[in-house]
C-alpha positions as CSV (number, residue, x, y, z in Angstrom):
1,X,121.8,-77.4,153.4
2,X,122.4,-80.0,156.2
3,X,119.4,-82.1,157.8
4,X,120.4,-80.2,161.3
5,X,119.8,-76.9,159.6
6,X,116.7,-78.0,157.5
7,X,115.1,-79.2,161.1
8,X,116.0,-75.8,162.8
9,X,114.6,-74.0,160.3
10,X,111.5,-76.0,160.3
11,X,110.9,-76.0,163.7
12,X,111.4,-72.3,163.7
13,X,108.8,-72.5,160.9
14,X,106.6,-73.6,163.4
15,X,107.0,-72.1,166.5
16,X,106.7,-68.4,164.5
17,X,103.6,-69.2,162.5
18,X,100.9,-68.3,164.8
19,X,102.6,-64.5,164.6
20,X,103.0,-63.7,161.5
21,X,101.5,-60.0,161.8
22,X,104.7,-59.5,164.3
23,X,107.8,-58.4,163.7
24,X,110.6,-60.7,164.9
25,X,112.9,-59.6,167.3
26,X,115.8,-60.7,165.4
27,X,116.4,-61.5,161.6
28,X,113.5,-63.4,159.8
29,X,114.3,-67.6,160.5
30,X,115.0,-68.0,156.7
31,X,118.0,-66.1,157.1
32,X,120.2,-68.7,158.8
33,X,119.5,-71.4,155.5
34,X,121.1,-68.6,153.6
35,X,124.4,-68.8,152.2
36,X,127.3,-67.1,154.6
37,X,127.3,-63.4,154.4
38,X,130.4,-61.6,153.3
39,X,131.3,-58.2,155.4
40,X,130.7,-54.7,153.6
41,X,131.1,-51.7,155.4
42,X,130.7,-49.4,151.9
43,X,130.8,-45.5,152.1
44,X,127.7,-45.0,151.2
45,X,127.0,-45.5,155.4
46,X,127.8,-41.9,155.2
47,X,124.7,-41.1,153.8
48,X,122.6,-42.2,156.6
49,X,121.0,-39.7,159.5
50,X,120.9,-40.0,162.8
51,X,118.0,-41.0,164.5
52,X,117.2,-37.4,166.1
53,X,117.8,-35.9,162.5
54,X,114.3,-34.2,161.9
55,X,114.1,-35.9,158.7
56,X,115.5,-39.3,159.6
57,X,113.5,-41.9,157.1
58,X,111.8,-44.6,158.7
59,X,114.0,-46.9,157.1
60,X,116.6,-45.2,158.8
61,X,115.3,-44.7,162.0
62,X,114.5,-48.5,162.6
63,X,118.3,-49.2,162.7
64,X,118.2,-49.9,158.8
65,X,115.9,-53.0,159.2
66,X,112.3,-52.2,158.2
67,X,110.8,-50.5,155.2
68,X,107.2,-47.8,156.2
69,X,104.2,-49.2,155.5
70,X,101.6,-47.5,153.2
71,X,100.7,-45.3,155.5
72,X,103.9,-44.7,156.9
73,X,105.5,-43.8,153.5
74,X,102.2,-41.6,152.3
75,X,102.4,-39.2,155.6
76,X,106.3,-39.2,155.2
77,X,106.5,-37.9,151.8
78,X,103.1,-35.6,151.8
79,X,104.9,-33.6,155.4
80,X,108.3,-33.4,153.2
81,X,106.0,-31.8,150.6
82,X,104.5,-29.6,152.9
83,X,107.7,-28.4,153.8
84,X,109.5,-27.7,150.4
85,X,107.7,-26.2,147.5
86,X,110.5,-28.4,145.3
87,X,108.4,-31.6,146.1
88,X,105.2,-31.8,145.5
89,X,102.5,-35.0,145.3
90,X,100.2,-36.6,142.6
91,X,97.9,-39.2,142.5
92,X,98.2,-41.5,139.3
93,X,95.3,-43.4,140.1
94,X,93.6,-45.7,142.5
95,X,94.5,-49.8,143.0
96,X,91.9,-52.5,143.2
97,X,91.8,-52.1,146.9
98,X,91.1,-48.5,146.8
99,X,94.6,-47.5,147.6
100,X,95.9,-44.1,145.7
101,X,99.1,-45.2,143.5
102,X,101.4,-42.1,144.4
103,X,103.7,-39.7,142.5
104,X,106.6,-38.0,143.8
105,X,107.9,-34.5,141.9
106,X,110.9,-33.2,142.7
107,X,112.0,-30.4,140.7
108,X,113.1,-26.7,140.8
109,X,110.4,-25.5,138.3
110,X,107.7,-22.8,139.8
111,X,105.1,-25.4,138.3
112,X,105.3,-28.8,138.7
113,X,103.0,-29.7,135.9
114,X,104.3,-32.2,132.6
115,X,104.0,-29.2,130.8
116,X,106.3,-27.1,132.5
117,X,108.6,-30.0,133.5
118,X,108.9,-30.8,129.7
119,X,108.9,-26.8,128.7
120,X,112.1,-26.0,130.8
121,X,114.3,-27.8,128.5
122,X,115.8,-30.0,131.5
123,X,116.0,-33.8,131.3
124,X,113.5,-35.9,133.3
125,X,113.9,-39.4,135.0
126,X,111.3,-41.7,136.2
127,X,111.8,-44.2,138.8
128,X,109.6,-46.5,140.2
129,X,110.0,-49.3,142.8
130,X,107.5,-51.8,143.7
131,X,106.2,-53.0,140.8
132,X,107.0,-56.4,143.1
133,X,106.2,-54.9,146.2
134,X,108.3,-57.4,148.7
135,X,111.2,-55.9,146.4
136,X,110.8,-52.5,147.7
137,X,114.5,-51.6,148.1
138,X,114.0,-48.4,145.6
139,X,111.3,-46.3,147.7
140,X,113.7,-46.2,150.5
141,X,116.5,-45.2,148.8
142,X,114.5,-42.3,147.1
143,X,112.8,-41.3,150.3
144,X,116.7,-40.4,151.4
145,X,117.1,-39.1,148.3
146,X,114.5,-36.8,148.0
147,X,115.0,-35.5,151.7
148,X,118.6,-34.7,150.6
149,X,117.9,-32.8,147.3
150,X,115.2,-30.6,149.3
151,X,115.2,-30.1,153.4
152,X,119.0,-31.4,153.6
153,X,120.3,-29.8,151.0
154,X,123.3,-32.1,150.7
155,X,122.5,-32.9,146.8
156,X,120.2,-30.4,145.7
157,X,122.6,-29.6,143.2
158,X,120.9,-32.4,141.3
159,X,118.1,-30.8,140.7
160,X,119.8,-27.7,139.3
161,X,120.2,-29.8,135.9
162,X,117.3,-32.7,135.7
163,X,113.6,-33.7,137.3
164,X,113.1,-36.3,139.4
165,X,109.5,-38.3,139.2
166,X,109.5,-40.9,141.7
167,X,106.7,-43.8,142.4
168,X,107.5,-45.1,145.7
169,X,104.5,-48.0,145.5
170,X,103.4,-49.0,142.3
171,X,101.9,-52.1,143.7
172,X,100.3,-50.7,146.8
173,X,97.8,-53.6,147.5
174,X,100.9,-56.3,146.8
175,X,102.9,-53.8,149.5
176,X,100.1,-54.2,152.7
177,X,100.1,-57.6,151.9
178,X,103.0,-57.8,154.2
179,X,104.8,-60.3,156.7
180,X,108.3,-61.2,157.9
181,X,107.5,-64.1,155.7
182,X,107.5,-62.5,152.3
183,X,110.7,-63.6,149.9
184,X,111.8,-66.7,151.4
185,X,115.8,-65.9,149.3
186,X,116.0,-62.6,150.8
187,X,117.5,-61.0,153.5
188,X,115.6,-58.0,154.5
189,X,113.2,-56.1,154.7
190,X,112.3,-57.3,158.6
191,X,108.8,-57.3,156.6
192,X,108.2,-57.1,153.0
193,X,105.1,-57.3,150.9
194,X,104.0,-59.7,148.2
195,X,105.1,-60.5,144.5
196,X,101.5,-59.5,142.9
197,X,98.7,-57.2,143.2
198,X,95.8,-57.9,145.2
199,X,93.7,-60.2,142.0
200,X,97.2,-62.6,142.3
201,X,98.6,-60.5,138.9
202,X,102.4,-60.0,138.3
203,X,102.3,-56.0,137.0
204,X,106.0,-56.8,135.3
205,X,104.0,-58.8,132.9
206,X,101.1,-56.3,132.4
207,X,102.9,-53.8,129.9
208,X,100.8,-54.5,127.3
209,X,97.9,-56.2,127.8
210,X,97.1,-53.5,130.5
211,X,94.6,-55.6,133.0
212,X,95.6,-53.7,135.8
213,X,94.4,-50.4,137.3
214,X,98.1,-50.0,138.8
215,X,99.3,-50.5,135.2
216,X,96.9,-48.6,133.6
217,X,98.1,-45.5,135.9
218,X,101.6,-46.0,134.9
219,X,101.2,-46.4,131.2
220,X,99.1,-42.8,131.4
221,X,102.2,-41.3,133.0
222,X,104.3,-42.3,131.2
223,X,102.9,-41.2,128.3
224,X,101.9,-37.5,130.2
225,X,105.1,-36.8,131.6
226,X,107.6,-38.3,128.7
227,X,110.5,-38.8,130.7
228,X,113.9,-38.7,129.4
229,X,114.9,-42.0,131.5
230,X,113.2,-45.0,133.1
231,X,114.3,-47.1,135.9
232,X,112.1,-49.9,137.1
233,X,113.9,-51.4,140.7
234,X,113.7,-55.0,141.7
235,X,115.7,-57.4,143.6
236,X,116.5,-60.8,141.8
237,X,115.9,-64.2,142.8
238,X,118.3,-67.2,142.4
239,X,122.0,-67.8,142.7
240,X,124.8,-66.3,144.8
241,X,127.8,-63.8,143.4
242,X,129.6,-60.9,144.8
243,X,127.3,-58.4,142.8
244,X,124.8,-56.3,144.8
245,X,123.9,-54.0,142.5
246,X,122.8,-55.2,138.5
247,X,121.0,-53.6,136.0
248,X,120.5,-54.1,131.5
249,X,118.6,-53.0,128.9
250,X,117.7,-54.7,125.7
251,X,121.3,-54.1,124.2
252,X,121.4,-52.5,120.4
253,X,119.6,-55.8,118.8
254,X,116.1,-54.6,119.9
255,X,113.6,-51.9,118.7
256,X,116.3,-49.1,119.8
257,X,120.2,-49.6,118.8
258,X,120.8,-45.9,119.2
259,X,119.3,-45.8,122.9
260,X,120.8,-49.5,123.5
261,X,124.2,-47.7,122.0
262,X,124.0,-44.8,124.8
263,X,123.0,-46.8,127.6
264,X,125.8,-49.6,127.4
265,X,128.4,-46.7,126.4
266,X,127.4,-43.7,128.6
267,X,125.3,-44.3,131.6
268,X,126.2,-48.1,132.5
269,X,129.7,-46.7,133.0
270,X,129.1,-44.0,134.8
271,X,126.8,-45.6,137.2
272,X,129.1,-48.7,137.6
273,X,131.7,-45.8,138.1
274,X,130.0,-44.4,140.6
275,X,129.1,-47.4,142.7
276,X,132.2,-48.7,142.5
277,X,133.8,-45.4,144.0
278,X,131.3,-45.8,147.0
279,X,132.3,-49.4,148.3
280,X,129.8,-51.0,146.1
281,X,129.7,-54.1,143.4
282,X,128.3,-52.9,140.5
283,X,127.4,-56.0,137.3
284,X,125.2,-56.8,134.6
285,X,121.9,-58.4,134.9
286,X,122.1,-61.8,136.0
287,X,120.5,-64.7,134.6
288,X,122.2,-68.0,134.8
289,X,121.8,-70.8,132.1
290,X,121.8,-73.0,135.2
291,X,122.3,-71.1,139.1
292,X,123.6,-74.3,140.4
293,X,126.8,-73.9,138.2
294,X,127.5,-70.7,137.0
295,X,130.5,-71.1,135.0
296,X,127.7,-72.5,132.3
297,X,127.5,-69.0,131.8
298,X,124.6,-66.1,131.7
299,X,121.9,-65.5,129.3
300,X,121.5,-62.3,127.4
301,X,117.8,-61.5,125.7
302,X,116.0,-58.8,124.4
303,X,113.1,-59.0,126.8
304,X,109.1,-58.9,125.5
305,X,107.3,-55.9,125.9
306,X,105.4,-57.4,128.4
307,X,108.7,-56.4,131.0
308,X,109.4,-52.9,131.8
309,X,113.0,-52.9,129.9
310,X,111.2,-55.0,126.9
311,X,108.2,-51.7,127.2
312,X,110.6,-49.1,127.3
313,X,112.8,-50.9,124.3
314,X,109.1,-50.9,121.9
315,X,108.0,-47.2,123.0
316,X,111.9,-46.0,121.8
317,X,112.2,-45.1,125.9
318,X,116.0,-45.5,127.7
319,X,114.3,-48.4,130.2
320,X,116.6,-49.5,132.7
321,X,116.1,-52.9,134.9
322,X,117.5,-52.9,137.9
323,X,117.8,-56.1,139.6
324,X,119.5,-55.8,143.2
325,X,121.0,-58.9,144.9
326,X,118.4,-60.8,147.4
327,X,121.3,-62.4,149.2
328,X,123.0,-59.0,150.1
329,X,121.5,-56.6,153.1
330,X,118.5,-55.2,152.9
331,X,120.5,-51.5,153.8
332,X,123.5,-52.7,151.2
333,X,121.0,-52.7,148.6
334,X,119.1,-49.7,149.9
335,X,122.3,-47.4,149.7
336,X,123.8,-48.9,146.3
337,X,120.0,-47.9,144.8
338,X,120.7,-44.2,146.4
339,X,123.8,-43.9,144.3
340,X,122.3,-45.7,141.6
341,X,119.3,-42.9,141.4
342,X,121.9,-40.1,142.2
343,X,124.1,-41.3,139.4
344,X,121.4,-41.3,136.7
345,X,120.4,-38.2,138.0
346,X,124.0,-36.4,137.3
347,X,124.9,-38.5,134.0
348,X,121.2,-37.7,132.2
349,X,121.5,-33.6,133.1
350,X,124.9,-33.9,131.5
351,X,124.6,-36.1,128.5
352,X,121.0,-35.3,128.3
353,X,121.6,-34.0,124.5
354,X,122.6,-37.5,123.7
355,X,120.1,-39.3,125.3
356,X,117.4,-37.4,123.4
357,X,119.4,-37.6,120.2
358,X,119.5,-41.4,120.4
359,X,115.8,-41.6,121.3
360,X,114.8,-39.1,117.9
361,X,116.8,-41.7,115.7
362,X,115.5,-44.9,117.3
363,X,111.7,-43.3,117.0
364,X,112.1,-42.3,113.6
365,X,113.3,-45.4,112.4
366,X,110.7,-47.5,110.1
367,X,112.7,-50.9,109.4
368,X,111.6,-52.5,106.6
369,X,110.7,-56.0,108.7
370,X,110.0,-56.2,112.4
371,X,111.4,-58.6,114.7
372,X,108.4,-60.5,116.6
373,X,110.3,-63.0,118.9
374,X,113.9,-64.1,119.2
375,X,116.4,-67.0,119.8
376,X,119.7,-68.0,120.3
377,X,122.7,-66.3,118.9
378,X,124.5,-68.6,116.4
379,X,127.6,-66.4,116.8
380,X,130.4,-68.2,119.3
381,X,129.1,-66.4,122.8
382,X,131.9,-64.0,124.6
383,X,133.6,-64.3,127.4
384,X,133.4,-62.2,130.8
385,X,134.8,-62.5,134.1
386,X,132.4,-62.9,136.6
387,X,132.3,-62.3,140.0
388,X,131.1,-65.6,141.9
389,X,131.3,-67.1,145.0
390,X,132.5,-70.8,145.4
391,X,129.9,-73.7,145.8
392,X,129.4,-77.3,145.5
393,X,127.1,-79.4,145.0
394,X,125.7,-81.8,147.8
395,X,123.4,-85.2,147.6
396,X,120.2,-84.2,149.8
397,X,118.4,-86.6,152.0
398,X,115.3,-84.2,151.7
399,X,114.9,-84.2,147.9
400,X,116.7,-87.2,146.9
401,X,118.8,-85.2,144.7
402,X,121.8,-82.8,144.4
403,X,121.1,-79.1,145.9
404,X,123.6,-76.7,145.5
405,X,125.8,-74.9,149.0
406,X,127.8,-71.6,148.4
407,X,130.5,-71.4,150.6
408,X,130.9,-67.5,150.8
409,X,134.2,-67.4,149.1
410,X,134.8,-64.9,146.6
411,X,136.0,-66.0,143.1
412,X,136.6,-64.7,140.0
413,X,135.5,-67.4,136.5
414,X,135.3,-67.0,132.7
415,X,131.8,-67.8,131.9
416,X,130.2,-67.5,128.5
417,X,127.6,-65.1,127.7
418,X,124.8,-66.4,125.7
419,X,122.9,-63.8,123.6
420,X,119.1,-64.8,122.8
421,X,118.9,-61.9,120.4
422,X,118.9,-63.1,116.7
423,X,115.7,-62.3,114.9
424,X,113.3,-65.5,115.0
425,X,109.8,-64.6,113.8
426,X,109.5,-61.4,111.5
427,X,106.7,-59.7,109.9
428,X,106.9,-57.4,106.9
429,X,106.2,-53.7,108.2
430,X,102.3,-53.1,107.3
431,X,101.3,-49.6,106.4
432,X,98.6,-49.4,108.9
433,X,96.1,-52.2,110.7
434,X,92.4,-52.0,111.0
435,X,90.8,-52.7,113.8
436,X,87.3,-53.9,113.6
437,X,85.3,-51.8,115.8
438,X,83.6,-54.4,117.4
439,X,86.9,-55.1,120.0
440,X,86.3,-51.8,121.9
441,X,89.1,-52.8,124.2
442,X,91.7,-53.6,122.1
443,X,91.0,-49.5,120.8
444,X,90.8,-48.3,124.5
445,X,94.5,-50.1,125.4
446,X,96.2,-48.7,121.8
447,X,94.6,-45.4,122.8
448,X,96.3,-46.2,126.6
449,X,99.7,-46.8,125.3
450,X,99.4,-43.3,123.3
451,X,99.5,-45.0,120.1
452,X,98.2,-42.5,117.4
453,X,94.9,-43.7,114.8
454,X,92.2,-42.3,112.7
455,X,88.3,-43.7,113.9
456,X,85.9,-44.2,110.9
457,X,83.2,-41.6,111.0
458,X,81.1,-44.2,108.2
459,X,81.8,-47.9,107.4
460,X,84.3,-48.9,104.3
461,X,85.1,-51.6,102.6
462,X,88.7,-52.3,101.4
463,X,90.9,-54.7,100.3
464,X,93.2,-56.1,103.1
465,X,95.6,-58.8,104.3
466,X,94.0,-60.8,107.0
467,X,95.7,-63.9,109.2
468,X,93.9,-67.1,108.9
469,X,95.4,-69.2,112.1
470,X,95.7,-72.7,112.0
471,X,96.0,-75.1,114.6
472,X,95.1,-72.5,116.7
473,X,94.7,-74.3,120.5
474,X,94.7,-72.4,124.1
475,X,96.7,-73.0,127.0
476,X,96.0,-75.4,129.5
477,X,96.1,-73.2,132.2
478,X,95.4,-69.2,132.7
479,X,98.3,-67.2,133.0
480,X,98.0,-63.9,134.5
481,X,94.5,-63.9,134.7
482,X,94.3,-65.0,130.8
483,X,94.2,-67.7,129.2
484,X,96.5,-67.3,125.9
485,X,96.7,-68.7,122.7
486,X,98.8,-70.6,119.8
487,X,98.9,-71.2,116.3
488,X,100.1,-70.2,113.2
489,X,99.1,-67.5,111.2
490,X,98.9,-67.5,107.5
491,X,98.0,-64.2,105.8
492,X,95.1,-64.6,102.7
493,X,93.9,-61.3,100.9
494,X,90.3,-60.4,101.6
495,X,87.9,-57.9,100.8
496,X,86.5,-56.7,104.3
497,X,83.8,-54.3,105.5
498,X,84.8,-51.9,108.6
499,X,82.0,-50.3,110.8
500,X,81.8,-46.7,111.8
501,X,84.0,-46.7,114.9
502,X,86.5,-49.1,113.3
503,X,90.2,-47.6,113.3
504,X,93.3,-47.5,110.8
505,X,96.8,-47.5,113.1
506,X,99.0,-46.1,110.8
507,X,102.6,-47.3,111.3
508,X,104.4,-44.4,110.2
509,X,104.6,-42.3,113.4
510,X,107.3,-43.1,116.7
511,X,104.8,-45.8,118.4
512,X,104.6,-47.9,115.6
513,X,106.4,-50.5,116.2
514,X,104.8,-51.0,119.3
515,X,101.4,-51.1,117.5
516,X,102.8,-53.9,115.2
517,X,104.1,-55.9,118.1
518,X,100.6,-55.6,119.9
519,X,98.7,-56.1,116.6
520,X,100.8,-58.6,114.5
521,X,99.3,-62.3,115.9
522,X,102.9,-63.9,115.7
523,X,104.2,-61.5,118.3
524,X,104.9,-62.8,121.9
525,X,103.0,-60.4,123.4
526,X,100.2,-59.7,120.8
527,X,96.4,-58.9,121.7
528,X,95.7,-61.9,119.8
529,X,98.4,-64.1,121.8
530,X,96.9,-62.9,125.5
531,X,93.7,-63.9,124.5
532,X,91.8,-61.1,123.4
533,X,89.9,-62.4,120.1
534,X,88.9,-65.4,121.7
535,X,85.4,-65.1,120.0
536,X,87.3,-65.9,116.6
537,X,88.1,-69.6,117.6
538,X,84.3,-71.2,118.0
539,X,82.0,-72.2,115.5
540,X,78.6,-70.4,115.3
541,X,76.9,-72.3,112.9
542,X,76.8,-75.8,111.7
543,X,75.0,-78.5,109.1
544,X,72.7,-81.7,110.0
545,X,74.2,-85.2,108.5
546,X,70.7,-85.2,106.7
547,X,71.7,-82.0,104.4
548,X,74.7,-83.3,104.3
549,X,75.2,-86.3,103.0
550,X,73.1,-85.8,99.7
551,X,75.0,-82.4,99.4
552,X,78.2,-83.9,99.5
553,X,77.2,-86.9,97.1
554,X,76.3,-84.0,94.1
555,X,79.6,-82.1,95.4
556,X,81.5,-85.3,94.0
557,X,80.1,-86.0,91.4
558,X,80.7,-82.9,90.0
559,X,84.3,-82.9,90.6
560,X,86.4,-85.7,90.4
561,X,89.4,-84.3,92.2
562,X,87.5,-83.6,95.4
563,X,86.8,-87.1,94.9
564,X,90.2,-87.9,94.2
565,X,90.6,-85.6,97.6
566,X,88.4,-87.4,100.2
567,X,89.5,-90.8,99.1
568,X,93.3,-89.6,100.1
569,X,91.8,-88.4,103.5
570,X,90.3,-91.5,104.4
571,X,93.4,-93.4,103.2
572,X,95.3,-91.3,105.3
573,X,93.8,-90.7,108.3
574,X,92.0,-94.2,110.1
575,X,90.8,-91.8,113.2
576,X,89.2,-89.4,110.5
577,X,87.9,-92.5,108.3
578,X,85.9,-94.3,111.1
579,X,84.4,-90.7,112.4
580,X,80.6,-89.7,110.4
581,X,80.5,-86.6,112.0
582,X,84.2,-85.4,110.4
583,X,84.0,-87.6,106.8
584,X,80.4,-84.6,106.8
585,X,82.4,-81.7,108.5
586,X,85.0,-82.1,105.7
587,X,82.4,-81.5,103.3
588,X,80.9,-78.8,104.9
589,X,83.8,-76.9,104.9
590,X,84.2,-76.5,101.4
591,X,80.7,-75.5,100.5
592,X,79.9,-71.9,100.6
593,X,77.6,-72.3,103.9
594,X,80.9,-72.8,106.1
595,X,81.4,-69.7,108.4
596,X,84.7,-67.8,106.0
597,X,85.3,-66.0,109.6
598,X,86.1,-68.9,111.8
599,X,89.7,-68.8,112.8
600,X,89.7,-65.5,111.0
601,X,92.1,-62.6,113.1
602,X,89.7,-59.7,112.4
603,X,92.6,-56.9,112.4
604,X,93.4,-56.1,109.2
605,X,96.9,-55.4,107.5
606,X,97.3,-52.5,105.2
607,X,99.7,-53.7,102.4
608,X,102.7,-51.5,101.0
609,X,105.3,-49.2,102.5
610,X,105.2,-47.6,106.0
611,X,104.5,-44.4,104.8
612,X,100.7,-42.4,105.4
């Protein structure tokens, strides 16, 4: 970026701030610091109405430029229900702002219940877009979509062989929250709404922990309607390439090879097909090692459950991420996510038995150990050619440092894909856990995610593995409205009491994997890890020096090797030497008194093979 064009945007900055509720007449000032823009006239133009068309999208109608508000979007789709008895609406729940979270069923079923979606044999898919709400790309493209399977009529042959659920808005408050000032890196919407919900929380991190009302919707449709296929739409942030349309899964390394197996064989070809056939750049999911230098390569990893493709990968769910380029135009995008949806559509009612085969073997499989986080390959990465656009790198008066300038030409480069996707920290598979039933809300989210467990009717005691965490320390900051937590679990053998109301999650059924990865401490994306047991981690009790010290005199004198122990402490430790309070402490945690409990993970493991 040159100091001419950093002033020009800055003024315009400026002179534009006082009316950020309007519109601007032409593209948003961030556009011109934007790399150059590379032509596309794609045939998917075709699919656009005219403006008099009595079912002309307001996407369409605004010359391709703006995306409907709330409002505008809600009375849209509830009039082309009105007119179709194949669409028909349903609330999923309410946001923190009161705002209903709305479902979209297209289908050509009598009944539009999960039920009688499920009972008439044909294949479901589930799409949502706005999970990041200024990344809203996917409800115009289905609004188009939907039009054309129903009033149109130009591809209801789609619904002759699959269901369409559609979620327009997941994050509705996120979605008012709107200004021509939204995503600084992309071009279009004219406005566009915000990255989080309306408490600041990012819902593409909320898969498991479940904070969210908008999540908590989701997860309880997903569960209801058991869709054959999930899409999640975004639009990326970061470097420049020729791609405009990308979208992964977790690959065959995660919790589902078979559905990994059918999603890279069957339906990323076809859809890649498909776009391609339409004027459209189809690639995988972009993440660069470094976005200033691409031929460094992209990274590869099997994503956390606490993503949408990492959810769907632990539930034994085809989840798809789609990630459409920021830098592209907002209708480019818009029209490559039509054809994306209409693809899916076609490839699931056709290969629909082999989707649902591969999701029967990936949720009856109990592997002996389960993966809990992952690193770097040590296998020599592969090679792909990849679709770039030149740049170079420039010294910047601004920063002081180098900032990167994409010239707009296209060029194709070997780069090295690195695979994060060899198995890191694993825990033996547990039979079942027990979970005391003193955390009420760690029950109520298992129950949410439609993982299946028996509740104690009386208390019993039993004989358990329990995780004693050491060095156990928080974060310095919250992190999505929690603050989380480290250590290192060790797993001692206990004999432990479980109230009436206490539950055993037993791990041979199809969700349990994703019970171990919410349950097992070491996980990523554990209960434990987001912060849940917090109460586990403070001291409730404690011991004056004056019973103390003459308790600790007897304690060695009656054994000389905790004698032989303290004196090694203090000739270790100078900090722990000169401290009275911690030469006492070190006593008092080998007497009997000491709370056993403290640091103590109060979800118990069931030893022995996954089998009830």
């Amino acid at each position: 970026m040159t100091c001419a064009l950093v002033s020009s945007f800055c003024l315009a900055l400026v002179a534009t701030s006082t009316a950020l509720a309007e519109t601007p007449p032409g593209p948003p000032p961030h556009e011109a610091a934007l790399p150059p823009l590379a032509a596309w006239n794609g045939a998917t133009r075709s699919l656009v109405v005219a403006a008099d068309h009595p079912w002309v999208t307001p996407f369409e109608a605004s010359g391709l430029r703006r995306t409907p508000s709330y409002d505008e979007t809600v009375h849209w789709l509830r009039k082309l229900a009105d007119a179709t008895p194949e669409i028909s609406m349903e609330s999923l729940g309410t946001s923190p702002e009161g705002r209903e979270i709305w479902l979209a069923i297209a289908s050509l079923s009598p009944e539009h219940s999960a039920e009688a979606l499920r009972a008439s044999g044909k294949p479901i898919l589930f799409a949502q877009a706005g999970i990041h709400s200024g990344e809203i790309d996917g409800k115009d493209a289905g609004m188009m979509l939907l039009r054309d399977m129903t009033v149109a009529g130009t591809k209801r042959h789609l619904l002759d062989g699959a269901h369409f659920l559609f979620v327009p808005i997941l994050s509705v408050d996120g979605h008012e929250r709107s200004s021509p000032f939204g995503r600084i890196n992309q071009r279009g919407p004219a406005e566009m709404g915000w990255r989080t919900n309306a408490r600041n929380l990012n819902l593409n991190r909320d898969y498991t922990k479940a904070d969210t009302p908008e999540m908590r919707a989701l997860l309880r449709a997903l569960a209801r309607w058991s869709p054959d296929l999930y899409f999640d739409i975004h639009v990326t942030d970061g470097a420049d390439y020729q791609y405009d349309i990308t979208f992964g899964g977790n690959g065959t390394s995660g919790y589902s090879p078979a559905i990994g197996q059918w999603l890279d064989e069957t339906l990323f070809p076809a859809l890649s097909r498909d776009l391609r056939a339409r004027g459209h750049v189809p690639g995988p999911l972009v993440f660069p090692v470094d976005p200033r230098d691409m031929t460094r390569g992209i990274v590869q990893w099997v994503a956390s459950p606490r993503y949408s493709n990492g959810y769907g990968d632990a539930r034994h769910l085809p989840a798809v991420l789609v990630e459409n380029h920021s830098l592209k135009p907002f209708d480019q995008r818009v029209l490559g996510t039509y054809v994306l949806l209409e693809s899916a559509l076609a490839t699931l009612a056709k290969d629909a038995p082999s989707s649902r085969r591969a999701a029967s073997i990936d949720r009856a499989r109990r592997p002996e150990d389960l993966t809990l986080s992952w690193k770097r390959s040590e296998k020599e990465p592969e090679e792909l050619d990849f679709l770039g656009v030149a740049s170079r790198l420039e010294d910047s008066e601004i920063s002081g440092g180098a900032h990167v300038v994409w010239t707009g030409e296209p060029i194709t480069v070997r780069v090295p894909r690195i695979r994060y996707d060899q198995p890191d920290v694993t825990a033996a598979r547990a039979k079942a856990y027990w979970v005391p039933a003193a955390w009420p809300d760690v029950i109520e989210r298992l129950a949410l995610h439609g993982i299946r467990f028996e509740t104690l009717g009386a208390a019993r005691e039993l004989e358990v593995g329990m995780y004693r965490i050491e060095d156990a320390s928080l974060a310095d900051a919250p992190f999505e409205g929690r603050v989380t937590v480290s250590g290192t679990p060790r797993l001692e053998k206990r004999r432990h009491t479980y109230a009436a109301g206490s539950i055993r999650v037993p791990t041979d059924q199809p969700l349990g994997d994703l019970a171990a990865l919410l349950l097992e401490p070491a996980s990523v994306d554990s209960f434990w890890q987001w912060g849940f047991f917090l109460e586990v981690l403070q001291h409730t009790e404690y011991v004056e020096d004056y019973v103390m010290e003459p308790l600790a005199k007897s304690m060695i004198a009656r054994d000389p090797k905790l004698r032989a122990a303290f004196q090694k402490q203090l000739a270790a430790d100078r900090e722990f030497a000169s401290d009275p309070r911690e030469r006492l402490d070190w006593f008092y945690r080998r007497t009997e008194y000491f709370d056993d409990r403290w640091r103590l993970y109060p979800v118990g493991r069931e030893q022995g093979p996954a089998q009830e």
